[in-house]
C-alpha positions as CSV (number, residue, x, y, z in Angstrom):
1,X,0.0,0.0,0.0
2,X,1.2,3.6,-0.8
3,X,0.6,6.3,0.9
4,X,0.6,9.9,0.2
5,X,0.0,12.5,2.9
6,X,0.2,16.1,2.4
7,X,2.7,18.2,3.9
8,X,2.3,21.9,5.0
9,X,5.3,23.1,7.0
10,X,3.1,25.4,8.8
11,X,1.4,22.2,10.4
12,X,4.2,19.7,10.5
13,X,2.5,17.9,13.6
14,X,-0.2,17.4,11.4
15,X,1.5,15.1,9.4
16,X,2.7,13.1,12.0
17,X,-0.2,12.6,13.7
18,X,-2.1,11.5,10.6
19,X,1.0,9.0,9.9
20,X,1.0,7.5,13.5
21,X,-2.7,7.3,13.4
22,X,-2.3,5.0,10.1
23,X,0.5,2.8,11.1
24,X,-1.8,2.0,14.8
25,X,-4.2,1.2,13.5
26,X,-2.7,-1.1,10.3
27,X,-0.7,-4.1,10.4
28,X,-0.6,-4.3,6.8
29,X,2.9,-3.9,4.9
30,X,2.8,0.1,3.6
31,X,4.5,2.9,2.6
32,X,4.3,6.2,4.2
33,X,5.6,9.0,3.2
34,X,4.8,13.3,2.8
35,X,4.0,15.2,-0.1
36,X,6.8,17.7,0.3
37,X,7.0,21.0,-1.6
38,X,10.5,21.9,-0.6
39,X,11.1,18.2,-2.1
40,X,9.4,18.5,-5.6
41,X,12.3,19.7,-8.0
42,X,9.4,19.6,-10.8
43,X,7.0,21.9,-9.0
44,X,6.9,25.3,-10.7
45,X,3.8,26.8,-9.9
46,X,3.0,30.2,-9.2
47,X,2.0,31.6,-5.6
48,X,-1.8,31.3,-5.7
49,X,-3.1,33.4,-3.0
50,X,-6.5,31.4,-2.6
51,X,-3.9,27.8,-2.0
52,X,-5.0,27.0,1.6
53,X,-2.3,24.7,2.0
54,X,1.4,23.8,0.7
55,X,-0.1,20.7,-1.2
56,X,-3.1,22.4,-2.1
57,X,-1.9,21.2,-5.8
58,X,0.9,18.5,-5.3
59,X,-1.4,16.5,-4.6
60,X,-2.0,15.7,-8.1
61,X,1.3,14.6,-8.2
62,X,0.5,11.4,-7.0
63,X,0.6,9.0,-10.2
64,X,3.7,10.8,-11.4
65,X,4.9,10.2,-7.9
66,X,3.7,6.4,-8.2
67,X,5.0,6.4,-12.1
68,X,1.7,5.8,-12.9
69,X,1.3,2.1,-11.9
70,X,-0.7,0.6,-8.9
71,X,-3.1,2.2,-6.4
72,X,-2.0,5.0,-4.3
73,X,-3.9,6.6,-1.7
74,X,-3.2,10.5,-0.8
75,X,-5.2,12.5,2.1
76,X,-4.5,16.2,3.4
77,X,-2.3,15.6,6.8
78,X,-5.6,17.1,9.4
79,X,-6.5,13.6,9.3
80,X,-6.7,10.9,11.6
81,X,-7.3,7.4,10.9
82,X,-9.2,5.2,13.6
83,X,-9.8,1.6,11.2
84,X,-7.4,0.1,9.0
85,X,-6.3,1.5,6.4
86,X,-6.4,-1.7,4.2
87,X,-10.2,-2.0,4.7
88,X,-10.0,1.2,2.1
89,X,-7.7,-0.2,-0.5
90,X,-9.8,-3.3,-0.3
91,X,-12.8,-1.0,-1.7
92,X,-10.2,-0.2,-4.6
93,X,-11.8,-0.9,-7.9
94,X,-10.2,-0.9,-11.4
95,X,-12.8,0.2,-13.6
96,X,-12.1,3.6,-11.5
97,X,-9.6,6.2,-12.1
98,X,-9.7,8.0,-8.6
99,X,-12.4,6.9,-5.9
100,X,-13.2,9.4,-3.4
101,X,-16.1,10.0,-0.4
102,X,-18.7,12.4,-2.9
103,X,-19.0,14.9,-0.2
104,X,-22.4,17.8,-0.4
105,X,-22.4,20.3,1.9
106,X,-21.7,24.0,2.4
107,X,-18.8,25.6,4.9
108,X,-20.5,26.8,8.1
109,X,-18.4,30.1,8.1
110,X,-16.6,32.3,6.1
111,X,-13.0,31.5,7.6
112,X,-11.2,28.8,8.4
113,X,-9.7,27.9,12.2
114,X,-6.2,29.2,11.1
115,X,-7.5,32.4,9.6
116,X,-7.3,31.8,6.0
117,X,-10.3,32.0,3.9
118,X,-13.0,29.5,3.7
119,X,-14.2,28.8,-0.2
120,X,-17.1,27.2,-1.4
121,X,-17.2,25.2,-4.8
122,X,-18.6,22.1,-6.4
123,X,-17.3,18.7,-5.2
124,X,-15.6,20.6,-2.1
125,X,-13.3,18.6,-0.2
126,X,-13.5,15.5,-2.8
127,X,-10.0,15.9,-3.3
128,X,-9.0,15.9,0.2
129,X,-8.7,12.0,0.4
130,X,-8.4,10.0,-3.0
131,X,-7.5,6.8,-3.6
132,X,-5.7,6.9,-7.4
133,X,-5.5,4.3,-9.8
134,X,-2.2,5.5,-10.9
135,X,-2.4,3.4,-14.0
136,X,-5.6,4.1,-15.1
137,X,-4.9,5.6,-18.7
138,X,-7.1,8.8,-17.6
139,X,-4.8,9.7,-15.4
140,X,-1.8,9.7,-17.9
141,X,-3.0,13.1,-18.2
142,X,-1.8,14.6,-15.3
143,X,1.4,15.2,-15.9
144,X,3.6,17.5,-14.0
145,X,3.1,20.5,-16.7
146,X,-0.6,19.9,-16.1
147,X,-0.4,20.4,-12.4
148,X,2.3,23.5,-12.8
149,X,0.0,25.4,-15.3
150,X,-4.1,23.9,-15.3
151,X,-6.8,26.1,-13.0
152,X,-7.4,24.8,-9.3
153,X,-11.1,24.4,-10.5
154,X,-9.8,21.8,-13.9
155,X,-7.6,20.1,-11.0
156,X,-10.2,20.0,-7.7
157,X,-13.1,19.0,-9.6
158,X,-10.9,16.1,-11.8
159,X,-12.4,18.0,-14.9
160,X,-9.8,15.5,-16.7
161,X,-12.1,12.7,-16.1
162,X,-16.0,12.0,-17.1
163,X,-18.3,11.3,-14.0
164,X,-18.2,7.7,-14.6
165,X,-14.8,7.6,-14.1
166,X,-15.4,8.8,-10.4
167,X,-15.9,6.4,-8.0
168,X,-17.3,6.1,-5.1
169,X,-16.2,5.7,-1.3
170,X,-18.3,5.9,2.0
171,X,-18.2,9.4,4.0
172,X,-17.0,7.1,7.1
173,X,-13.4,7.4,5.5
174,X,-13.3,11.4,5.3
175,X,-15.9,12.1,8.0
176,X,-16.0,15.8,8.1
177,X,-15.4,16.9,11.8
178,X,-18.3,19.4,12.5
179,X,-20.8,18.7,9.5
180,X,-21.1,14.6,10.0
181,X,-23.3,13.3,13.3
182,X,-23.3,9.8,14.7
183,X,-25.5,7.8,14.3
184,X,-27.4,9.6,11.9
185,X,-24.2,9.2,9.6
186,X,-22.7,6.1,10.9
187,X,-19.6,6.3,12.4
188,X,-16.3,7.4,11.4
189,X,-13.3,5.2,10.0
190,X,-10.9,8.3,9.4
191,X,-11.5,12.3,10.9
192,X,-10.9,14.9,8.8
193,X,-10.8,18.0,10.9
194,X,-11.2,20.5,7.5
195,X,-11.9,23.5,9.5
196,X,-9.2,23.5,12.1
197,X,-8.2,20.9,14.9
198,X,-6.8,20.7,18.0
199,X,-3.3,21.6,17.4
200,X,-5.0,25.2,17.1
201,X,-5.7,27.2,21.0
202,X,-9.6,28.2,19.4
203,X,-10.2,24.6,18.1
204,X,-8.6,22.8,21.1
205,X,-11.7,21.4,22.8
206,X,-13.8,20.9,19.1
207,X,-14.9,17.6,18.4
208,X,-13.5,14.3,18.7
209,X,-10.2,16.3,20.2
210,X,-9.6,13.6,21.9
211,X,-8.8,11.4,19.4
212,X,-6.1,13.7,17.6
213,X,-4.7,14.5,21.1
214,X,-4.3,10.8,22.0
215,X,-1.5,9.8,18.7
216,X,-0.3,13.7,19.3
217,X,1.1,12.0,22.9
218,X,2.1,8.8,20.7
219,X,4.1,11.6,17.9
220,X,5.8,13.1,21.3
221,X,6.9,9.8,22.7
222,X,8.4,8.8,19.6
């Protein structure tokens, strides 16, 4: 299993927090490893004021990064998985060229928990966990150049691909901290904390801080 997580060096607790969470909770043979910009000798874009993140676009990096073979799975680093991460690859299915949780709601505010602005488009936060079919021959499209020079919109809403090439995961695997309820929308597999987390002093009691907190003391032991 590969891996991808995005890396902001803003938020590099983040990252590990999301990686410990994974390798608990998996006992599955995997490789993890960041999404780093500093790293990416074939990144070239442009400063876009409206990138939220570091990998707002690396991300689509990830079946260049995988030499478009195999099944890769990438997910911003304000996650935290609580089920193994195998139970996702096993939903992986070929006739595919990304799966990802088809997510329909609207932000609650205007800004986000870290101060940066909160944006509202179709098929938000679909690209915040996707599980690529690198070899797909849709996907031989995204090429570095693409990433470097296409629109956030072309890239965010896989304008590359036709809808049936979209597949489909549950919303347990990027349950949306703050818009998702148990029961009435099962029960999370992985948290995705997409409008601030703990780590921030105004988010620090939000919900389901307890479960970033608890591999945060795991990152510190380490």
């Amino acid at each position: 299993m590969r891996i991808l997580i995005g890396y902001d060096s803003r938020e590099s607790d983040c990252y590990d927090v999301c990686k410990v969470s994974i390798q608990s909770n998996t006992s599955s043979r995997m490789d993890v490893s960041p999404i780093r910009l500093d790293q990416l000798n074939v990144y070239e874009r442009p400063l876009d004021p409206l990138a939220s993140t570091e990998f707002t676009y690396t991300r689509f990096l990830t079946p260049w990064l995988c030499e478009y073979r195999g099944w890769a799975l990438f997910c911003d680093c304000d996650f935290v998985f609580l089920h193994d991460v195998s139970e996702l690859f096993e939903l992986a299915d070929d006739r595919y060229a990304i799966q990802v949780c088809k997510h329909d709601y609207t932000p609650k505010g205007d800004m986000k928990m870290d101060g940066k602005k909160q944006t509202t488009y179709p098929r938000k936060n679909w690209s915040s966990l996707i599980l690529w079919n690198c070899g797909h021959e849709a996907n031989a499209q995204i090429t570095p150049d693409v990433v470097n020079t296409q629109t956030g919109k072309y890239l965010h809403r896989f304008e590359w691909l036709s809808d049936d090439q979209i597949g489909f995961l549950p919303i347990q695997w990027n349950w949306l901290v703050g818009y998702y309820q148990e029961p009435h929308d099962g029960a999370p597999k992985a948290l995705h904390y997409t409008d601030g987390g703990p780590w921030f002093e105004n988010y620090k009691n939000c919900e389901y801080a307890a479960e970033w907190n608890k591999y945060h003391v795991v990152c510190s032991r380490r």
